[in-house]
mmCIF file of the N, C-alpha and C atoms, coordinates in Angstrom:
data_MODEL
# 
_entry.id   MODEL 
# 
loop_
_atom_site.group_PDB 
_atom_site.id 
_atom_site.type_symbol 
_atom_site.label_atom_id 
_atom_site.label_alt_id 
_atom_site.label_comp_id 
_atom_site.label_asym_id 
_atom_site.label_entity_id 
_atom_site.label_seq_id 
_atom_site.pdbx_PDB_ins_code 
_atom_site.Cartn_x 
_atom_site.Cartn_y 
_atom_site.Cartn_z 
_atom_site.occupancy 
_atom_site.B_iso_or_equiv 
_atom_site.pdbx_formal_charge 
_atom_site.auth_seq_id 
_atom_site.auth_comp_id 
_atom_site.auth_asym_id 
_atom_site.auth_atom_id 
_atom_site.pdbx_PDB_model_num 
ATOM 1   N N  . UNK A 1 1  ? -15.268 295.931 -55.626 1.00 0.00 ? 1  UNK A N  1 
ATOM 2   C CA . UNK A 1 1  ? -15.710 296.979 -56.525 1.00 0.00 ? 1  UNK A CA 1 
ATOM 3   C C  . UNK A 1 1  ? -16.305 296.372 -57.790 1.00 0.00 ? 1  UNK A C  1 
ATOM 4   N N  . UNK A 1 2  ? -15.714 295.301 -58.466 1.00 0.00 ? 2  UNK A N  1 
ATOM 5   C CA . UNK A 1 2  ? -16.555 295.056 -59.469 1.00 0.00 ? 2  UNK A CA 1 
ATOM 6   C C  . UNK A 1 2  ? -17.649 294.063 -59.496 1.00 0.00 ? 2  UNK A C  1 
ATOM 7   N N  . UNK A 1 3  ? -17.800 293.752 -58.065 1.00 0.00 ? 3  UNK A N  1 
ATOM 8   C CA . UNK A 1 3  ? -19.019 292.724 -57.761 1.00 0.00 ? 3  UNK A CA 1 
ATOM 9   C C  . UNK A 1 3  ? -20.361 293.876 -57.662 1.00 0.00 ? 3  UNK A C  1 
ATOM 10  N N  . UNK A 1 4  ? -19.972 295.300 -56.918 1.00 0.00 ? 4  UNK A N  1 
ATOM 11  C CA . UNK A 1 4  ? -20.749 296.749 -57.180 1.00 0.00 ? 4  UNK A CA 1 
ATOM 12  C C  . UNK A 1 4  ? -20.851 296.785 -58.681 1.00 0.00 ? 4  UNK A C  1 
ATOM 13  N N  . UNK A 1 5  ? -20.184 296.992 -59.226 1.00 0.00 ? 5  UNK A N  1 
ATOM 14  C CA . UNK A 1 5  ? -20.290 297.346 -60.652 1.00 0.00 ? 5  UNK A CA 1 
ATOM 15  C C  . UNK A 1 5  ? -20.577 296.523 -61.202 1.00 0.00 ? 5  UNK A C  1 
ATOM 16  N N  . UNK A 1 6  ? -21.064 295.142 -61.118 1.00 0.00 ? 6  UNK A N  1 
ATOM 17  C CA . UNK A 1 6  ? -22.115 293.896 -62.025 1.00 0.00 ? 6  UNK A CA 1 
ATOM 18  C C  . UNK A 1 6  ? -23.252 294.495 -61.760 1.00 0.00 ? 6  UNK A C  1 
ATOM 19  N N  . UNK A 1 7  ? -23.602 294.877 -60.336 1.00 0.00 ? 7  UNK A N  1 
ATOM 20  C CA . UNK A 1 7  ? -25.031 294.819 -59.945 1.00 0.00 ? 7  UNK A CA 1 
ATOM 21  C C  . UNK A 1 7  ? -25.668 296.885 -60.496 1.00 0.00 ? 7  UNK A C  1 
ATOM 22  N N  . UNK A 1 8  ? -24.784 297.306 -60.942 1.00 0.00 ? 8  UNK A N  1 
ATOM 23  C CA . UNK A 1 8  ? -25.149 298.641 -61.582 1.00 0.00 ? 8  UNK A CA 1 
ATOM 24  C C  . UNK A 1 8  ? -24.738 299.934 -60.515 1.00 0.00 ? 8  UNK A C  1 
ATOM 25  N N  . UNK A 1 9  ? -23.610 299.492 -59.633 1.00 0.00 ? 9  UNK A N  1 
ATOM 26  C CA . UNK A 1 9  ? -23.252 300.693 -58.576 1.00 0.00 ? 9  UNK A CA 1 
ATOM 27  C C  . UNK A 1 9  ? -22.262 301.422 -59.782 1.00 0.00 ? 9  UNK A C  1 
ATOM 28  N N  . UNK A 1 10 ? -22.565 302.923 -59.820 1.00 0.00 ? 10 UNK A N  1 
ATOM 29  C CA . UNK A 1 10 ? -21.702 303.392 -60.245 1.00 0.00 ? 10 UNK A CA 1 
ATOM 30  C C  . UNK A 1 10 ? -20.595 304.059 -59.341 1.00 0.00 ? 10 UNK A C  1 
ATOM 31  N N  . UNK A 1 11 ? -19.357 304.548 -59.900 1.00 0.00 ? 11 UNK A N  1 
ATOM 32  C CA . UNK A 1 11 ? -18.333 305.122 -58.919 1.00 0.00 ? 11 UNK A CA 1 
ATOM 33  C C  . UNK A 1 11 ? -18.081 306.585 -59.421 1.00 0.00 ? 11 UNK A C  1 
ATOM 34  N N  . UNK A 1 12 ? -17.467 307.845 -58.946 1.00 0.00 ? 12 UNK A N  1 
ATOM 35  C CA . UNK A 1 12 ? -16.949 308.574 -59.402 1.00 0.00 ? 12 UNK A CA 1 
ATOM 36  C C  . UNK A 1 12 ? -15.272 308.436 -59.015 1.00 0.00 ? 12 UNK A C  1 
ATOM 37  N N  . UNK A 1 13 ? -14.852 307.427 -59.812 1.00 0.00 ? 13 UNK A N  1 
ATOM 38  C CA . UNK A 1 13 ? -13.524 307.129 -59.993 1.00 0.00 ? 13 UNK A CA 1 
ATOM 39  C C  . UNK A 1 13 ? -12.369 308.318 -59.620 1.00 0.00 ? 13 UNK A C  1 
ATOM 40  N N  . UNK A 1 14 ? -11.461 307.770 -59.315 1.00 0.00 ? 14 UNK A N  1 
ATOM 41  C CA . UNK A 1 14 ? -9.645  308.967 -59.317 1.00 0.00 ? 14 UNK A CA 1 
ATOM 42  C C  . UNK A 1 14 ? -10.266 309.471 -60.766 1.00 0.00 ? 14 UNK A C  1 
ATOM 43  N N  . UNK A 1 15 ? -9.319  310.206 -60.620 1.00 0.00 ? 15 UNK A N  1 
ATOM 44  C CA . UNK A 1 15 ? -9.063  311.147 -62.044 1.00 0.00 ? 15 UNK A CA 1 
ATOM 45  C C  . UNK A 1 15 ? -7.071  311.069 -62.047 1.00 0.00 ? 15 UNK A C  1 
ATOM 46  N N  . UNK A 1 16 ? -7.079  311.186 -63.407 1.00 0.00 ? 16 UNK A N  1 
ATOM 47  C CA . UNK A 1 16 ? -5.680  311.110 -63.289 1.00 0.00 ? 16 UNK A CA 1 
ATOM 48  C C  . UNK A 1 16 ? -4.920  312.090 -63.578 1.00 0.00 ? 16 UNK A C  1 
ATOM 49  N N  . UNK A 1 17 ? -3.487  312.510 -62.612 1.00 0.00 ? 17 UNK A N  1 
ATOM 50  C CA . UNK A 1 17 ? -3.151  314.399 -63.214 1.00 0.00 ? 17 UNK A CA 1 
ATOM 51  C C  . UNK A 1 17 ? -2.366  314.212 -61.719 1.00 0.00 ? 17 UNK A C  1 
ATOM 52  N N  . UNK A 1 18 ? -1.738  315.600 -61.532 1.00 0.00 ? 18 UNK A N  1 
ATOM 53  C CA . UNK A 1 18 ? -0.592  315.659 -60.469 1.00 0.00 ? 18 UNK A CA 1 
ATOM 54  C C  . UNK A 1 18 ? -1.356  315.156 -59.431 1.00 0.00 ? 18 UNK A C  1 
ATOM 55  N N  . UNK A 1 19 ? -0.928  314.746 -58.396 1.00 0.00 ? 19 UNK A N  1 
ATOM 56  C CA . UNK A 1 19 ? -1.102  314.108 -57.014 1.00 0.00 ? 19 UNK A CA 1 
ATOM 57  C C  . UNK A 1 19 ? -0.192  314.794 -56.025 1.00 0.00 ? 19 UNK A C  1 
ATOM 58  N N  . UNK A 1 20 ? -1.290  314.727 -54.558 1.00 0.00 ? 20 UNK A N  1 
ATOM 59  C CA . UNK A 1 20 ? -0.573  315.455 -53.550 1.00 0.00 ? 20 UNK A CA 1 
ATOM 60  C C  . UNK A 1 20 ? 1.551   315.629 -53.245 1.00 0.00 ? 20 UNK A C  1 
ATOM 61  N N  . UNK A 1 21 ? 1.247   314.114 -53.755 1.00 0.00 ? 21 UNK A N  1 
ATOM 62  C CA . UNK A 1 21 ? 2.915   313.356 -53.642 1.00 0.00 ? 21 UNK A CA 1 
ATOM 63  C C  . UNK A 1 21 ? 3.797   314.484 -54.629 1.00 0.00 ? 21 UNK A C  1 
ATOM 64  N N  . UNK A 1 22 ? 3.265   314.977 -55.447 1.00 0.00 ? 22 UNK A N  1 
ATOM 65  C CA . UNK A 1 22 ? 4.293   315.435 -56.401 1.00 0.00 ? 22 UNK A CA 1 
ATOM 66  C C  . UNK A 1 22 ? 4.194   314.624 -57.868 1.00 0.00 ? 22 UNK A C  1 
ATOM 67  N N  . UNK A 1 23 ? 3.948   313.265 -57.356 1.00 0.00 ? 23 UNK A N  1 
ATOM 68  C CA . UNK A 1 23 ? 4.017   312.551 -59.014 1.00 0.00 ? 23 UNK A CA 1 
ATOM 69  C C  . UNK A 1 23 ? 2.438   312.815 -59.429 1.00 0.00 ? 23 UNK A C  1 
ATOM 70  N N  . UNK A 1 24 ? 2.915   312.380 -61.211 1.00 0.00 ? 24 UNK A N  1 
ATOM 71  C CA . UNK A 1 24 ? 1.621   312.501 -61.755 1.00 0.00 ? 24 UNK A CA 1 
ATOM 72  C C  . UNK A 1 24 ? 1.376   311.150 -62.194 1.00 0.00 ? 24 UNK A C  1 
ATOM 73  N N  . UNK A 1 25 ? -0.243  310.780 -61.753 1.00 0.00 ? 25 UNK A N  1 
ATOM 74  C CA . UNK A 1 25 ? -0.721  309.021 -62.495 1.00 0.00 ? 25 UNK A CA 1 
ATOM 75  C C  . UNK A 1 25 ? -2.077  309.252 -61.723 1.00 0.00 ? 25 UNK A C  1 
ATOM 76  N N  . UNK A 1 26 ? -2.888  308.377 -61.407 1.00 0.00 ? 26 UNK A N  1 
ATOM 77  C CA . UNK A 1 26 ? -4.474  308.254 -61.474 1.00 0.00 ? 26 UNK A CA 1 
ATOM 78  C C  . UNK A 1 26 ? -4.063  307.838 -60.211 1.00 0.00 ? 26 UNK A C  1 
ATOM 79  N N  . UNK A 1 27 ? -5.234  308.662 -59.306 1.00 0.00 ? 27 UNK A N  1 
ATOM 80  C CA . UNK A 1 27 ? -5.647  308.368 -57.942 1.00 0.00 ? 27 UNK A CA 1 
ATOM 81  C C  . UNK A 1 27 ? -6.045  309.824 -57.325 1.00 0.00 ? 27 UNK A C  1 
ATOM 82  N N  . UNK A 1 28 ? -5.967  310.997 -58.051 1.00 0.00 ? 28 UNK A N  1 
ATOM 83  C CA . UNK A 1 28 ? -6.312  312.324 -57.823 1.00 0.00 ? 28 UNK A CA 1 
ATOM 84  C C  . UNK A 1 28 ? -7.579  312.159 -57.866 1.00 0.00 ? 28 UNK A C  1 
ATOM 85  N N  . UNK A 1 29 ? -8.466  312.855 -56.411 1.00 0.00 ? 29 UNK A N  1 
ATOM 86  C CA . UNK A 1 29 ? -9.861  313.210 -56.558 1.00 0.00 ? 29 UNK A CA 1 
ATOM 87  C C  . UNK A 1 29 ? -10.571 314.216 -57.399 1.00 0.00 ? 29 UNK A C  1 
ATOM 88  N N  . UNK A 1 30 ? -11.562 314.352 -58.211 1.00 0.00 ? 30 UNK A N  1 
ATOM 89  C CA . UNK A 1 30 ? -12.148 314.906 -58.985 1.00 0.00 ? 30 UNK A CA 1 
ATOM 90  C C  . UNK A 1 30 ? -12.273 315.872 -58.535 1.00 0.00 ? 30 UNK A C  1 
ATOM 91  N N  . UNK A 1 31 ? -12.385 317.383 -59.111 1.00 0.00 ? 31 UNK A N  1 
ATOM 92  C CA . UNK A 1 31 ? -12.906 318.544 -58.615 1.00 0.00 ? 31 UNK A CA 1 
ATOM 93  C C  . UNK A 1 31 ? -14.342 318.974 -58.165 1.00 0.00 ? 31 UNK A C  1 
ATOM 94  N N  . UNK A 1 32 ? -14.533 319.636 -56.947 1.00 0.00 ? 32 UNK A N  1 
ATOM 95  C CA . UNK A 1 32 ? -15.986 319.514 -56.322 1.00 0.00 ? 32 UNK A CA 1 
ATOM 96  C C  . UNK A 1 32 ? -16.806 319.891 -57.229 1.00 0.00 ? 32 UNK A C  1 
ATOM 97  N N  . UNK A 1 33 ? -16.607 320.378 -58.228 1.00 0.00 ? 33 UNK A N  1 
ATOM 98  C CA . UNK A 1 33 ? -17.778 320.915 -58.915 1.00 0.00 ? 33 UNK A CA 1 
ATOM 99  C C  . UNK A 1 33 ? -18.003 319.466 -60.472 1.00 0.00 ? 33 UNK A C  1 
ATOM 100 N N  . UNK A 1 34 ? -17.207 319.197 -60.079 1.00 0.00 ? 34 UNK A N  1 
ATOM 101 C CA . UNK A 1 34 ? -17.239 317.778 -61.498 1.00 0.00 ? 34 UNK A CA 1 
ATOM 102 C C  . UNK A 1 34 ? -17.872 316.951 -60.407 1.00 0.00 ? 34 UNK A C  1 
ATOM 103 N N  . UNK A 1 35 ? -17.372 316.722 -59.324 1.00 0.00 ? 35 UNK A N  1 
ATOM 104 C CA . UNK A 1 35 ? -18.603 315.608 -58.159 1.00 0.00 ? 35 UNK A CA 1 
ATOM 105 C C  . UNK A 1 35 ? -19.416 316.249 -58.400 1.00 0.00 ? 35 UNK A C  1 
ATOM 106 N N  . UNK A 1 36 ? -19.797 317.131 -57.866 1.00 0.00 ? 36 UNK A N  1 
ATOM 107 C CA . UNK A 1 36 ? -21.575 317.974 -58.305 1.00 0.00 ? 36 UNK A CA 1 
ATOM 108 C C  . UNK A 1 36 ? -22.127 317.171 -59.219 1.00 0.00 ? 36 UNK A C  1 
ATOM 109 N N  . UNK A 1 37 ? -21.782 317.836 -60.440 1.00 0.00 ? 37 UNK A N  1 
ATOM 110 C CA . UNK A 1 37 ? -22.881 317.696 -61.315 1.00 0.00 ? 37 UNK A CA 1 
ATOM 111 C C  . UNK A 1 37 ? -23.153 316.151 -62.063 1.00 0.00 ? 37 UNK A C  1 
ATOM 112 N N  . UNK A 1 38 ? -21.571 315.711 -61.723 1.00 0.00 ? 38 UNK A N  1 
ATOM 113 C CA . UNK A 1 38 ? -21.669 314.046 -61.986 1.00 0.00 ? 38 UNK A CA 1 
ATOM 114 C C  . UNK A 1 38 ? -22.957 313.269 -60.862 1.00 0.00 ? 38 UNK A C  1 
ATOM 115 N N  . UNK A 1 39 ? -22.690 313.589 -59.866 1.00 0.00 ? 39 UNK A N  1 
ATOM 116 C CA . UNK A 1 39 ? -23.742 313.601 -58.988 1.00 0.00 ? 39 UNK A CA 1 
ATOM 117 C C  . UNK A 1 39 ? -24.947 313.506 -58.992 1.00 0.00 ? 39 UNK A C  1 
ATOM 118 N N  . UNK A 1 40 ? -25.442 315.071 -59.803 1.00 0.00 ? 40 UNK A N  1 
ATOM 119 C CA . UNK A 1 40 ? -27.032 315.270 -60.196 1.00 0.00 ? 40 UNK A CA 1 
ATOM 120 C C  . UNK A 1 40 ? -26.952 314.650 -61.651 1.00 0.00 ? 40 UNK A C  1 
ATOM 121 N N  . UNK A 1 41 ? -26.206 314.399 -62.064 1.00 0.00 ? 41 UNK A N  1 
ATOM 122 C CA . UNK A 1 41 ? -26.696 313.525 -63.403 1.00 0.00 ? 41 UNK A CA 1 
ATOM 123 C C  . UNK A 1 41 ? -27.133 311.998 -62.370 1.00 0.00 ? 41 UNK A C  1 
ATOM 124 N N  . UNK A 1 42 ? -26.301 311.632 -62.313 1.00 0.00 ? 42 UNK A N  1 
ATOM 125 C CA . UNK A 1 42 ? -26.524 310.350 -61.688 1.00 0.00 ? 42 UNK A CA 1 
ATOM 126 C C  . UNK A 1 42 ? -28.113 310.575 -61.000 1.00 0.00 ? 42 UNK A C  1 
ATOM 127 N N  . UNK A 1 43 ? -28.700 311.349 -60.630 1.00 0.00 ? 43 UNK A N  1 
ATOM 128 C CA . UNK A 1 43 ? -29.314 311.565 -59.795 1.00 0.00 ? 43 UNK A CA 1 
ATOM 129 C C  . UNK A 1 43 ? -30.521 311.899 -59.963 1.00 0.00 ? 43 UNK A C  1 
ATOM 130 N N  . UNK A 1 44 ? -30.464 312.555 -60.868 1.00 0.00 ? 44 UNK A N  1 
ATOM 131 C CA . UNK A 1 44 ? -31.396 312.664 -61.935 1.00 0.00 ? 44 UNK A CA 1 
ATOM 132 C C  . UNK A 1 44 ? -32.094 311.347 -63.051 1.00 0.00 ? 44 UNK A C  1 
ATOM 133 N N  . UNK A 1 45 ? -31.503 310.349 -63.316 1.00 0.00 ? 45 UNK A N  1 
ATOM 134 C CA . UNK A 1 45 ? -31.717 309.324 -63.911 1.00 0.00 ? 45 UNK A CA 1 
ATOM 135 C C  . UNK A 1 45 ? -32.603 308.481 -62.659 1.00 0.00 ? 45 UNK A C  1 
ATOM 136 N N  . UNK A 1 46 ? -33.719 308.476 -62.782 1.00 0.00 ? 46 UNK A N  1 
ATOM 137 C CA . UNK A 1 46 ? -34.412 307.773 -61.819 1.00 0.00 ? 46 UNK A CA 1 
ATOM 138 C C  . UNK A 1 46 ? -34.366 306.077 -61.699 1.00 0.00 ? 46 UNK A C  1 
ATOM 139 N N  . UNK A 1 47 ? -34.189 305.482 -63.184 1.00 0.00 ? 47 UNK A N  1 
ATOM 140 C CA . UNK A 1 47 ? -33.988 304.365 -63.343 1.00 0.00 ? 47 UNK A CA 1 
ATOM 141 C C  . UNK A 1 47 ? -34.000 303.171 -62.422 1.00 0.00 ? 47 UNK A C  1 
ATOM 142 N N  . UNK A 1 48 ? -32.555 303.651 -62.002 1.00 0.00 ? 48 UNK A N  1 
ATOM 143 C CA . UNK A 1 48 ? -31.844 302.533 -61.102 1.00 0.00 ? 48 UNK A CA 1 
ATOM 144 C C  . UNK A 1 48 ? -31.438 302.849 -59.503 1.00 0.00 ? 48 UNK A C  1 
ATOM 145 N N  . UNK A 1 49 ? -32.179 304.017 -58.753 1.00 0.00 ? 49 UNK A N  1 
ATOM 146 C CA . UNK A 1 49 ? -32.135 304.503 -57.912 1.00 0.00 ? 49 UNK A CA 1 
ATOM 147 C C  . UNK A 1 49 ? -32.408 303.061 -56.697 1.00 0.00 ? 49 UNK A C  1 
ATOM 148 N N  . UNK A 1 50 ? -32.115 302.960 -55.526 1.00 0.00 ? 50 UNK A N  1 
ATOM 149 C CA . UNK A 1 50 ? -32.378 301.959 -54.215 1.00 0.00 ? 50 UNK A CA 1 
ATOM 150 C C  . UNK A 1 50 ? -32.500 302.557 -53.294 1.00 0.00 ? 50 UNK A C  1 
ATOM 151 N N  . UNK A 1 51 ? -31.579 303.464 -52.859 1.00 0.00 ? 51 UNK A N  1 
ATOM 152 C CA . UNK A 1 51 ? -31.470 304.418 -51.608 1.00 0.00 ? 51 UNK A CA 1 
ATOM 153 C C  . UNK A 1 51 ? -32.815 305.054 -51.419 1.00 0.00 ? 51 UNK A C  1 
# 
């Protein structure tokens, strides 16, 4: 992951907050609508696009 992240891969990281388990700490997936638009931002920045 951070050999991706030298070369400019970004991630949409855990989020941190209750977890399926019951405990709370970072590894919870983001809500679909925060992927969205994190998404079209990313996506929108033509910059550094490859795909």
């Amino acid at each position: 992951v951070e050999k991706l992240r030298a070369c400019g891969v970004e991630f949409i990281g855990p989020e941190e907050g209750m977890l399926a388990c019951g405990y709370e700490g970072l590894g919870r997936l983001w809500k679909v609508n925060d992927i969205a638009f994190r998404a079209e931002f990313m996506l929108a920045r033509q910059d550094n696009l490859i795909a």
